[in-house]
C-alpha atoms as a printed R data frame, in Angstrom:
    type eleno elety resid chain resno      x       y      z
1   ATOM     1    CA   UNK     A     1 15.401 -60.265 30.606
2   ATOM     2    CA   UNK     A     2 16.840 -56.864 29.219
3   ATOM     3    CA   UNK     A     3 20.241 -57.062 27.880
4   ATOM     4    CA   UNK     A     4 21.941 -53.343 28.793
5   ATOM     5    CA   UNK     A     5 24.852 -52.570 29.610
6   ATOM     6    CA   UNK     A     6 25.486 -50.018 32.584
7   ATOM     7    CA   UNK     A     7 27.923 -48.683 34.571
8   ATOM     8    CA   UNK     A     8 27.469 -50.175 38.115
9   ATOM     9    CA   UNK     A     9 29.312 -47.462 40.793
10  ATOM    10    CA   UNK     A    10 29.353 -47.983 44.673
11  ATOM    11    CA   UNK     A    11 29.307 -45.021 47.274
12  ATOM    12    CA   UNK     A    12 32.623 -45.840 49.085
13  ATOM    13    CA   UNK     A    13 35.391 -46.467 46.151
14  ATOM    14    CA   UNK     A    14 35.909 -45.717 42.349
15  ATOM    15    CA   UNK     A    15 32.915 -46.352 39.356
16  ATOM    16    CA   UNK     A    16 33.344 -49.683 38.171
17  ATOM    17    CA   UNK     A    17 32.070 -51.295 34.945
18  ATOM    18    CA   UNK     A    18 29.897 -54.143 34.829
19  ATOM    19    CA   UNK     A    19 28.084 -55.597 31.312
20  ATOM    20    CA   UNK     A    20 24.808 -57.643 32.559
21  ATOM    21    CA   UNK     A    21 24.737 -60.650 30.344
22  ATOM    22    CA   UNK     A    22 22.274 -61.325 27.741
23  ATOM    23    CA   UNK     A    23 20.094 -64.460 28.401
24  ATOM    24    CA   UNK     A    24 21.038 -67.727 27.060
25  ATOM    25    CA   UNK     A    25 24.861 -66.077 26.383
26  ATOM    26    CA   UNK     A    26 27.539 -68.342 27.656
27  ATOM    27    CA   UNK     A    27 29.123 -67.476 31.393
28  ATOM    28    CA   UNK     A    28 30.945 -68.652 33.422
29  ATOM    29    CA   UNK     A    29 28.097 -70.201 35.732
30  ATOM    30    CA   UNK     A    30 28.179 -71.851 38.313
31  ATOM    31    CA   UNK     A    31 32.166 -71.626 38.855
32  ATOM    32    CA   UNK     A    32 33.598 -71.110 42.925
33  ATOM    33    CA   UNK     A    33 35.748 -68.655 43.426
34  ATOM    34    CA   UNK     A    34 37.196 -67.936 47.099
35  ATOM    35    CA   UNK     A    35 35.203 -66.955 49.603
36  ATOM    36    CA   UNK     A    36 35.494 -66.566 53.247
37  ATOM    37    CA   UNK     A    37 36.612 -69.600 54.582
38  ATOM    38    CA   UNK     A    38 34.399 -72.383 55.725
39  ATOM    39    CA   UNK     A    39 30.722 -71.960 57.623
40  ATOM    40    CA   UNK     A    40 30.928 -72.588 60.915
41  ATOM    41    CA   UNK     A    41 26.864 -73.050 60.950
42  ATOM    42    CA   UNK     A    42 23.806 -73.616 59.031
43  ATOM    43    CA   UNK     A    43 21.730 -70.876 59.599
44  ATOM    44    CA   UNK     A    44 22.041 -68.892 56.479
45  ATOM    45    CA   UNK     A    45 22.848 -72.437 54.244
46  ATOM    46    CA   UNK     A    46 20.928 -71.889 50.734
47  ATOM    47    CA   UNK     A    47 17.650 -72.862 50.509
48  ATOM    48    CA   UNK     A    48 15.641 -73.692 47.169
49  ATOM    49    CA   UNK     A    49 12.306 -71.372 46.757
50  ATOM    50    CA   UNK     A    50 10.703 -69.635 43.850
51  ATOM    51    CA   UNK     A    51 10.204 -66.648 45.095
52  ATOM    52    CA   UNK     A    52 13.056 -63.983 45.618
53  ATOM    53    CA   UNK     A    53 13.456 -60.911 47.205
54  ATOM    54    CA   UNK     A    54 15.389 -57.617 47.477
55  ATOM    55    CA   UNK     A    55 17.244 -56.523 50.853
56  ATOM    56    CA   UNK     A    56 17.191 -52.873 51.249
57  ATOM    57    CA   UNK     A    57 20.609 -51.644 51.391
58  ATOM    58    CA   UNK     A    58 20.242 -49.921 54.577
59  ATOM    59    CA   UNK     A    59 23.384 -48.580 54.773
60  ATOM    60    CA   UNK     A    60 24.023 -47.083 51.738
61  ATOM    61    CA   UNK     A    61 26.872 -49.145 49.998
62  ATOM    62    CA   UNK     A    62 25.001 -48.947 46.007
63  ATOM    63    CA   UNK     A    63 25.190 -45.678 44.749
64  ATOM    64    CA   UNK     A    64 21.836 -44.478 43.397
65  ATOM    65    CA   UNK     A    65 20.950 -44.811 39.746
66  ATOM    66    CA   UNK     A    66 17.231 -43.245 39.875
67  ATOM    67    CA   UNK     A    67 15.650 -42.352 36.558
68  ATOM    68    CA   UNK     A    68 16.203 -38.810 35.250
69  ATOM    69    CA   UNK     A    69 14.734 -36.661 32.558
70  ATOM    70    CA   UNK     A    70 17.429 -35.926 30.208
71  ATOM    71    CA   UNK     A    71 17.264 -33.174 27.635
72  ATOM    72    CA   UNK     A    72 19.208 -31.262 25.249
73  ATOM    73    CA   UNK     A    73 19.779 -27.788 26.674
74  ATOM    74    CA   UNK     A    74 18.243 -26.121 23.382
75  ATOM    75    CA   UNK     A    75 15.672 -27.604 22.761
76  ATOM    76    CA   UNK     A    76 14.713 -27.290 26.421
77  ATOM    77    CA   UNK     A    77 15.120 -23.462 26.299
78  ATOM    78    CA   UNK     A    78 12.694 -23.799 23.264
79  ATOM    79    CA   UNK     A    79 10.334 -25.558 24.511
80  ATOM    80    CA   UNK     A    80 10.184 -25.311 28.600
81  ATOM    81    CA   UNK     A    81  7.262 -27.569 29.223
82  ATOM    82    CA   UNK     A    82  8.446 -30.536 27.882
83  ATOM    83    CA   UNK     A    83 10.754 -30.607 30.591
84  ATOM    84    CA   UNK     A    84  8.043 -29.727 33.124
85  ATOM    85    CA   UNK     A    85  6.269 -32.636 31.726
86  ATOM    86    CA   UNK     A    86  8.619 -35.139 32.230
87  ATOM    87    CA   UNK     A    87  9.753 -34.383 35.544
88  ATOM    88    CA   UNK     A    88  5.603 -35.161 36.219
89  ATOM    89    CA   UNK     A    89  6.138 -38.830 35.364
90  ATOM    90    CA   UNK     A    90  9.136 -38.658 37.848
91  ATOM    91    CA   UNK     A    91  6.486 -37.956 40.650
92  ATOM    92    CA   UNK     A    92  4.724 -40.952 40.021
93  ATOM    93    CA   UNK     A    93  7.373 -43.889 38.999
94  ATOM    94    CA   UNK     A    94  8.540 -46.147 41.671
95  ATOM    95    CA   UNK     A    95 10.905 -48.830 41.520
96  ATOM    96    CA   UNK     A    96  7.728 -51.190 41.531
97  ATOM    97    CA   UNK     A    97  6.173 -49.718 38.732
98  ATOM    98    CA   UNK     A    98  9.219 -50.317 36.663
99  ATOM    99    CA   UNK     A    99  9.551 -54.072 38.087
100 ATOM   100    CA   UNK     A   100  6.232 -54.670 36.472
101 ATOM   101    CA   UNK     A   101  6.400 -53.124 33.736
102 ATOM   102    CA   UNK     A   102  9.293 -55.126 33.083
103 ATOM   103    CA   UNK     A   103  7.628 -58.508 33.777
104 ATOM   104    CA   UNK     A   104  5.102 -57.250 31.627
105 ATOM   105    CA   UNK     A   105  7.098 -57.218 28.202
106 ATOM   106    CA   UNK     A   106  9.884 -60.161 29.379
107 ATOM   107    CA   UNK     A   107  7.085 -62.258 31.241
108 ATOM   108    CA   UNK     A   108  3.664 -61.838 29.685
109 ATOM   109    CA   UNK     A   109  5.566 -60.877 26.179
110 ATOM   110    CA   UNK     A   110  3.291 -57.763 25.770
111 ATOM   111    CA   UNK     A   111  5.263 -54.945 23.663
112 ATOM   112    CA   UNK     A   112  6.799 -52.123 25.333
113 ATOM   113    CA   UNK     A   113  4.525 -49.720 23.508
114 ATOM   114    CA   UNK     A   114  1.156 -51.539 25.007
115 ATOM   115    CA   UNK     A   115  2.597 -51.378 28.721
116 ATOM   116    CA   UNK     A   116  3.772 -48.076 28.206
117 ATOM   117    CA   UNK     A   117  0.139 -46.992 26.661
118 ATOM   118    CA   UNK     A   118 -1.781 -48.730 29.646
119 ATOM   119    CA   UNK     A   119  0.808 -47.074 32.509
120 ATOM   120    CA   UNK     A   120  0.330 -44.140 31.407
121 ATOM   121    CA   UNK     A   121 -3.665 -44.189 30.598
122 ATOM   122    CA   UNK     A   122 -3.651 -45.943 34.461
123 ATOM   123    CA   UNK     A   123 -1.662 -42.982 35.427
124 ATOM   124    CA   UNK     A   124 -3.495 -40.395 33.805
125 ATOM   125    CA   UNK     A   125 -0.228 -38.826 32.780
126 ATOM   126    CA   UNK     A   126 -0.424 -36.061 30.765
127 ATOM   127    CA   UNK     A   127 -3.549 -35.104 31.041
128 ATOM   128    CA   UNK     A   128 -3.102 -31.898 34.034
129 ATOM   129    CA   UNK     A   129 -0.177 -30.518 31.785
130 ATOM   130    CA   UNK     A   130 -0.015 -27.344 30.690
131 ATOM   131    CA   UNK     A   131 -1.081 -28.061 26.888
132 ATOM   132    CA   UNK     A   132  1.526 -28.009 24.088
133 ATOM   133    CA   UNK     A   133  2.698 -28.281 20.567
134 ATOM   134    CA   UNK     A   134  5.129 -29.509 18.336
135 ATOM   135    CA   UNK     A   135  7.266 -32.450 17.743
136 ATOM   136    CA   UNK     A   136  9.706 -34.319 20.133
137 ATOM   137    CA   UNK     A   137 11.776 -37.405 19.543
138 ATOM   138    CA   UNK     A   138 12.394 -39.458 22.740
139 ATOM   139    CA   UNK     A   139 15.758 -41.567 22.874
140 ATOM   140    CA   UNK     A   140 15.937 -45.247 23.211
141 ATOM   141    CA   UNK     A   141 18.307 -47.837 24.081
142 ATOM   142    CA   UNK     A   142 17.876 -51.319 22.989
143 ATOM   143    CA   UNK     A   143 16.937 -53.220 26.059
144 ATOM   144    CA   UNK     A   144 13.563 -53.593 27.554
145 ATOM   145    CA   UNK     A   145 13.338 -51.073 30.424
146 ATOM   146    CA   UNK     A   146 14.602 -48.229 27.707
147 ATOM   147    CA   UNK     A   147 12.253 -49.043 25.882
148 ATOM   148    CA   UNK     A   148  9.306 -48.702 28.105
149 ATOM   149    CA   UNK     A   149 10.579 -45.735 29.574
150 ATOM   150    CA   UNK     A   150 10.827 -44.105 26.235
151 ATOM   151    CA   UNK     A   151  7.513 -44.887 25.078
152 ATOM   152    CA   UNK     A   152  6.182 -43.597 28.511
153 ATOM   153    CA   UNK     A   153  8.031 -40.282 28.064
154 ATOM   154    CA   UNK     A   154  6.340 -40.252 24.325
155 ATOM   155    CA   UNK     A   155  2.418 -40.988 25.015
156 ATOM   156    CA   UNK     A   156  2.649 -38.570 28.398
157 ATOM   157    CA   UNK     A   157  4.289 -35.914 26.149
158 ATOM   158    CA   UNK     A   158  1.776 -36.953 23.792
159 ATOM   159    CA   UNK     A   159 -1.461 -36.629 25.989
160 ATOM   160    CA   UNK     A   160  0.132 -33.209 26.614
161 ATOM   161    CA   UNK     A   161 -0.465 -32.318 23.190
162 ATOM   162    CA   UNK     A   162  2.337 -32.563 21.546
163 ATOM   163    CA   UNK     A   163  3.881 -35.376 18.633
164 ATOM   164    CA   UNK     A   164  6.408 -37.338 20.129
165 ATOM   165    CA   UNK     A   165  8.278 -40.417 18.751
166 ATOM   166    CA   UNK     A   166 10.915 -43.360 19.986
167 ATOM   167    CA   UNK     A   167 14.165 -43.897 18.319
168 ATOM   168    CA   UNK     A   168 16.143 -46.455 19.077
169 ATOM   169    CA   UNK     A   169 19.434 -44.625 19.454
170 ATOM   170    CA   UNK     A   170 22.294 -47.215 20.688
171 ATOM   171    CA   UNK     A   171 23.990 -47.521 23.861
172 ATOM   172    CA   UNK     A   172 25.354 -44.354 25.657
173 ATOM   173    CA   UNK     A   173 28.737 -43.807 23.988
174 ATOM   174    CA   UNK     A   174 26.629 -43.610 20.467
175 ATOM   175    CA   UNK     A   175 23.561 -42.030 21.898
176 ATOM   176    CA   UNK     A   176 24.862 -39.553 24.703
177 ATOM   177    CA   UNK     A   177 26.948 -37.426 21.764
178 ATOM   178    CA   UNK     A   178 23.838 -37.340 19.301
179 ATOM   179    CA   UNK     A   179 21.278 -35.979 22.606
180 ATOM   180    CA   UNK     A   180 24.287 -33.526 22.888
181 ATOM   181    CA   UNK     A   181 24.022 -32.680 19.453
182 ATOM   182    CA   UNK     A   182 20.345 -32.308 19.363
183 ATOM   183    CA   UNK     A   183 19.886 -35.124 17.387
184 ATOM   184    CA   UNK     A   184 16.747 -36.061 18.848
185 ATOM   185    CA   UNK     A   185 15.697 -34.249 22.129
186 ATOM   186    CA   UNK     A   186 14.908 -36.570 25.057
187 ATOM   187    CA   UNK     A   187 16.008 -39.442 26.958
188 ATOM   188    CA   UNK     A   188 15.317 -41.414 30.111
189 ATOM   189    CA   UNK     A   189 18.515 -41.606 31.685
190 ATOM   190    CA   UNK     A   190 19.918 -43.152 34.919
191 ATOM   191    CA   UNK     A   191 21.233 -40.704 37.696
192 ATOM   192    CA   UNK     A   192 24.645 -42.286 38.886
193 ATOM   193    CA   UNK     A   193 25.524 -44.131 36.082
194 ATOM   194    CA   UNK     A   194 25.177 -41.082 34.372
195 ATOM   195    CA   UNK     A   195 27.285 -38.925 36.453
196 ATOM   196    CA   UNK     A   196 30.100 -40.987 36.898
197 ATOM   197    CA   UNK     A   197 29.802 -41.265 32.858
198 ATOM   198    CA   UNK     A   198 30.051 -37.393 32.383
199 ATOM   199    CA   UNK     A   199 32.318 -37.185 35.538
200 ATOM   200    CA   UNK     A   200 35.020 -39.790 33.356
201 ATOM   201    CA   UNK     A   201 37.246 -40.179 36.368
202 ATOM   202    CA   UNK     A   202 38.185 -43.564 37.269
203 ATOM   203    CA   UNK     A   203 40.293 -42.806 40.449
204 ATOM   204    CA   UNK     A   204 37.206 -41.097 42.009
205 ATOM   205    CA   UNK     A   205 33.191 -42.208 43.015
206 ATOM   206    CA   UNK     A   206 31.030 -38.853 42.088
207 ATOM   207    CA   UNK     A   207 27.732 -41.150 42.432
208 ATOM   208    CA   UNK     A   208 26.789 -41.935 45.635
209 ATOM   209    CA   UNK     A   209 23.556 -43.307 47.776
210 ATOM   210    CA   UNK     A   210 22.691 -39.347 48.755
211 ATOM   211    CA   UNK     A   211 20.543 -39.073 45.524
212 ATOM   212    CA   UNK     A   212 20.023 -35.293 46.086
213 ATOM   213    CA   UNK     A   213 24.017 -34.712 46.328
214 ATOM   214    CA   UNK     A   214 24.521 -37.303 43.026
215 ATOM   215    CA   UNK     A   215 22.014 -34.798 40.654
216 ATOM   216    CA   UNK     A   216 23.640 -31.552 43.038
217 ATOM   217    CA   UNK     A   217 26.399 -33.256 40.867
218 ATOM   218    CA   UNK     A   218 25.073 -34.082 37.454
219 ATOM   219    CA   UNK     A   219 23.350 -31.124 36.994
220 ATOM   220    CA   UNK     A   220 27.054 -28.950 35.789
221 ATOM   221    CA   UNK     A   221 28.311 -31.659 34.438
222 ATOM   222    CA   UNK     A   222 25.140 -31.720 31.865
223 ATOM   223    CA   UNK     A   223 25.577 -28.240 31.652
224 ATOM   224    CA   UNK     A   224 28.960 -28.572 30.702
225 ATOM   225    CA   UNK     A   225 27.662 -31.028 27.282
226 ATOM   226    CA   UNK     A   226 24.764 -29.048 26.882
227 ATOM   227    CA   UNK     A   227 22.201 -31.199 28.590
228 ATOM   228    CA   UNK     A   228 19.476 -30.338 31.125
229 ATOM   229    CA   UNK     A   229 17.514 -32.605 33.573
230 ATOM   230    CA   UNK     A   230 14.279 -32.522 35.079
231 ATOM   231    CA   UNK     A   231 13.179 -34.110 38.604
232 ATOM   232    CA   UNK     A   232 14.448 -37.224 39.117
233 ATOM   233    CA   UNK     A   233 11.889 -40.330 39.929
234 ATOM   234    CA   UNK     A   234 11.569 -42.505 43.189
235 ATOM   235    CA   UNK     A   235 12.085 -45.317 40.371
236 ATOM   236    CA   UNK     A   236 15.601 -46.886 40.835
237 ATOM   237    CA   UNK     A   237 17.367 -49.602 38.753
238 ATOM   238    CA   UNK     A   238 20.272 -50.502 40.635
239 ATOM   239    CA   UNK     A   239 22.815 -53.380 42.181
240 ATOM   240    CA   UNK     A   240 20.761 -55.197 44.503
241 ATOM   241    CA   UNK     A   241 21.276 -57.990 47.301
242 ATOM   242    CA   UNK     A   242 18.625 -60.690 47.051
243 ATOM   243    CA   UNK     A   243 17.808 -64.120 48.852
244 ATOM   244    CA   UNK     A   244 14.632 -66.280 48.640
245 ATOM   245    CA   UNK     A   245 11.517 -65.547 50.516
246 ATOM   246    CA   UNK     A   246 11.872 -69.381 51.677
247 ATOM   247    CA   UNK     A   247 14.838 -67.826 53.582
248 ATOM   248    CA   UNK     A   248 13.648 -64.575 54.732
249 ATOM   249    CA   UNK     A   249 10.690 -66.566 56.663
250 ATOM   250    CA   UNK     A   250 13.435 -68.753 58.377
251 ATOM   251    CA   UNK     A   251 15.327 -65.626 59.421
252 ATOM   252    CA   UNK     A   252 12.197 -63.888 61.049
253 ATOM   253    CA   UNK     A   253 11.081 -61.938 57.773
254 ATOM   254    CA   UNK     A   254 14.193 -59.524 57.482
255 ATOM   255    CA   UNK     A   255 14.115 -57.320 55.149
256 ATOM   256    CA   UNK     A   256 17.796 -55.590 55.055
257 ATOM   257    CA   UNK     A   257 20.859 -56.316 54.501
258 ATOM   258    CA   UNK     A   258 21.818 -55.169 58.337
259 ATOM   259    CA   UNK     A   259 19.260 -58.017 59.234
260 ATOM   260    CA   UNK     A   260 20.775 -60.393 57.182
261 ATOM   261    CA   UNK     A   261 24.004 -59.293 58.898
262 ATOM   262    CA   UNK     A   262 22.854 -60.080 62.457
263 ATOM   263    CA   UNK     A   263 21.344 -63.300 61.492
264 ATOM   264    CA   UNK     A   264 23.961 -64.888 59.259
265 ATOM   265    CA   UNK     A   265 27.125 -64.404 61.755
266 ATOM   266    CA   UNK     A   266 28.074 -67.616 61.420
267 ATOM   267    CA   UNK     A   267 29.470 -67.622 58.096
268 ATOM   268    CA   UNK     A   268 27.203 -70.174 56.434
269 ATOM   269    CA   UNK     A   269 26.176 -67.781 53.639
270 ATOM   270    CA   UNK     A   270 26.963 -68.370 49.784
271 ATOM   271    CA   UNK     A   271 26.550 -65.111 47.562
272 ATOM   272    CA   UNK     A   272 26.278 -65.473 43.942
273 ATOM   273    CA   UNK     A   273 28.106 -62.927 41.778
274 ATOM   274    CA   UNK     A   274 29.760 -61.464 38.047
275 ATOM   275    CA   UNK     A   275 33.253 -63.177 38.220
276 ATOM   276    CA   UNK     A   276 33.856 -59.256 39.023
277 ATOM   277    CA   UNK     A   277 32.030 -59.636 42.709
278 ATOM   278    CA   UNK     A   278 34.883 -61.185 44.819
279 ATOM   279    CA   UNK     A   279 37.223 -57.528 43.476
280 ATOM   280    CA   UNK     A   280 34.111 -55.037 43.011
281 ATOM   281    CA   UNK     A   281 33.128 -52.928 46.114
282 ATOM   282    CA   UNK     A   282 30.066 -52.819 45.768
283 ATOM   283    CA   UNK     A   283 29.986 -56.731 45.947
284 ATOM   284    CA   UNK     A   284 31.868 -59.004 48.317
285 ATOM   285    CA   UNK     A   285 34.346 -56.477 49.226
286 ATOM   286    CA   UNK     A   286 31.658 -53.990 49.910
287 ATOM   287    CA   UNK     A   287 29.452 -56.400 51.710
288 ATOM   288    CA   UNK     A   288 32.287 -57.838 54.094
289 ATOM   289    CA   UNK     A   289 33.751 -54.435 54.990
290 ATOM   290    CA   UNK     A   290 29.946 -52.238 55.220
291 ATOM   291    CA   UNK     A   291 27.968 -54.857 56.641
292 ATOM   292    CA   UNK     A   292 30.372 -56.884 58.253
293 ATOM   293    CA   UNK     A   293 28.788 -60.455 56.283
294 ATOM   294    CA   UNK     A   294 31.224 -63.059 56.015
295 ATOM   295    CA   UNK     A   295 30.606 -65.530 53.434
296 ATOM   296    CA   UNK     A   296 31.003 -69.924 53.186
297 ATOM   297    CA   UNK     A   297 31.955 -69.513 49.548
298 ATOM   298    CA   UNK     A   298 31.310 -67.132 45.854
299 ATOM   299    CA   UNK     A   299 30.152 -68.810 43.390
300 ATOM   300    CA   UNK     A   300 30.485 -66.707 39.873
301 ATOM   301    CA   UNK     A   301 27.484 -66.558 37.462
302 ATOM   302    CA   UNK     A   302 26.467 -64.305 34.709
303 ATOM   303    CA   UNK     A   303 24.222 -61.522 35.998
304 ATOM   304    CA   UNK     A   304 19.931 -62.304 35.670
305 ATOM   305    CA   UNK     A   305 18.887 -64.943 34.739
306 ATOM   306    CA   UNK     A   306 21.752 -67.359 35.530
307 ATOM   307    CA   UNK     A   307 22.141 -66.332 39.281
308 ATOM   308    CA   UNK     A   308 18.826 -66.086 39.916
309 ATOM   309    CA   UNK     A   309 17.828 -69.530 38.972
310 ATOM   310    CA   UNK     A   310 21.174 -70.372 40.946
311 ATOM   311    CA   UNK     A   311 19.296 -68.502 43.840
312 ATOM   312    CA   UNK     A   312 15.558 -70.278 43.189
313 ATOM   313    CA   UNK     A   313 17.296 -73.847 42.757
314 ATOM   314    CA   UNK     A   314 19.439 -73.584 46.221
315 ATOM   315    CA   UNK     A   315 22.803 -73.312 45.144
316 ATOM   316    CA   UNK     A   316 23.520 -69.935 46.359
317 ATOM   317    CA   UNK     A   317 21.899 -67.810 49.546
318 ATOM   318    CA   UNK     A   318 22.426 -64.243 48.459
319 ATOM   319    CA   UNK     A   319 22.714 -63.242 44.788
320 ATOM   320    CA   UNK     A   320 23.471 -60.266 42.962
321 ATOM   321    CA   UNK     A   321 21.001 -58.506 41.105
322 ATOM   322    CA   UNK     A   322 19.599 -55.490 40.134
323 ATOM   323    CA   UNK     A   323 16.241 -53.924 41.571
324 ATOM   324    CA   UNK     A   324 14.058 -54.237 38.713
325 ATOM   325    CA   UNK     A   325 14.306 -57.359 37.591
326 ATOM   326    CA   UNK     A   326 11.126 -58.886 36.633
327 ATOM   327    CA   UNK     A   327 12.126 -62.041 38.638
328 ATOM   328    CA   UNK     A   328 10.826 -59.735 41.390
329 ATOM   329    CA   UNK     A   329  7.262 -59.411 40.061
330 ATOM   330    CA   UNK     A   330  6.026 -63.191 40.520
């Protein structure tokens, strides 16, 4: 399981801050915190099952957080396909695609170079660009889904003839000032955390699920640090809602959150969350006032791993998670 650390936002309040756990770290598992009063009914009740499953957000309560080209102004204006290169992967990446490519390096333990190699090679990325030169050093952060992304930034940029690299640069507040500063030229960023990053108002939500009005948004505020963007990508790691598939067959095969709404009325429903989830909007708050879900009782877990064995063992019904998990892959 990647260990990042992002900046969660939510389309109806302010940007909130949430650090996923690293694997294996201490938490504070397993621990009840309030919830909303006892179930009157069984219907949603948790239910062991090893596979899980996201519920689209139908309604828009997660802000986006799509993957985005990111690019130092200068070296963009010096070298105008790159970006046009870039925003080519974004065409092709889907939320799936990064799901397995996940699973491959934190499943199968393949190396994020070799799954970046065979996506792209699968892909044929590269190969219709417009052919170019020189050298380009793509920006990494230290967990897994950085890394992948970097390295398939650097063989498509590659296959378009020119020599790229990875550099593992930090987290955002060391690596965001050195892209700005041109000290290396490219990185795979994520659209809302990004913006509500650059945005650096906590009394306000910039980010929201309308991903054409979130980069509408981005795009001066870039500008403004001397950053460009290309296209962003179908590909989205963000909060997610998910529940076994054990479940979803006993509830008729929904697939939504809305569904899960309709068929869980009777409050039987526990949701696993961060200790944050019971103050967070985009978590219990969120769910109970957008969807209208009321739940038995929150039980607090560290984010990954932790809540979604919580979920596969039958100690929660609904979990917090986010969408590209590789827990979603098997």
């Amino acid at each position: 399981m990647r260990t990042s650390a992002r900046i969660l936002t939510t389309t109806f309040a302010v940007a909130t801050v949430l650090a996923t756990a690293a694997c294996g770290e201490s938490g504070s598992s397993g621990t009840s915190s309030g919830g909303g009063g006892e179930a009157s009914g069984e219907a949603c009740a948790p239910v062991a099952g090893d596979q899980l499953v996201v519920l689209e957000d139908d309604k828009g309560l997660q802000a986006v957080d799509n993957i985005i080209p990111a690019i130092n102004t200068a070296y963009s204006e010096a070298n105008p396909g790159v970006l046009d290169v870039l925003s080519s992967i974004s065409t092709v990446l889907t939320t799936e695609d990064l799901v397995a490519m996940n699973s491959g390096v934190d499943i199968e333990r393949k190396s994020a170079e070799d799954v970046a190699a065979a996506y792209v090679s699968d892909n044929d990325l590269g190969a219709d660009a417009t052919a170019g030169s020189g050298q380009v050093v793509v920006g990494a952060a230290s967990f897994t889904e950085s890394q992948i992304l970097a390295n398939v930034y650097a063989d498509t940029l590659t296959a378009a003839g020119y020599t790229a690299t990875v550099q593992t640069v930090g987290q955002r507040e060391t690596y965001l000032p050195a892209l700005e500063r041109g000290e290396f030229d490219v990185f795979p960023e994520y659209v809302g955390t990004l913006t509500e990053y650059l945005d650096g108002d906590p009394d306000k939500a910039v980010a929201s699920s309308d991903l054409d009005a979130t980069v509408e948004a981005l795009r001066p505020l870039g500008s403004a640090v001397g950053l460009t963007f290309g296209e962003p990508a179908e590909a989205a790691d963000e909060n997610a809602f998910a529940i076994t598939t054990t479940l979803q067959d006993q509830l008729g095969g929904i697939t939504t959150l809305s569904e899960l709404a309709e068929a869980c009325s009777d409050g039987s429903l526990v949701l696993g969350g961060t200790p944050e989830c019971p103050t967070r909007p985009f978590c219990q708050p969120g769910l109970e006032e957008v969807y209208g879900l009321k739940f038995a009782q929150v039980n607090d877990y560290d984010l990954g791993a932790p809540t979604n064995n919580a979920l596969k063992q039958g100690e929660i019904s609904l979990a917090l998670a986010l969408s590209t998990d590789p827990v979603f892959a098997q």
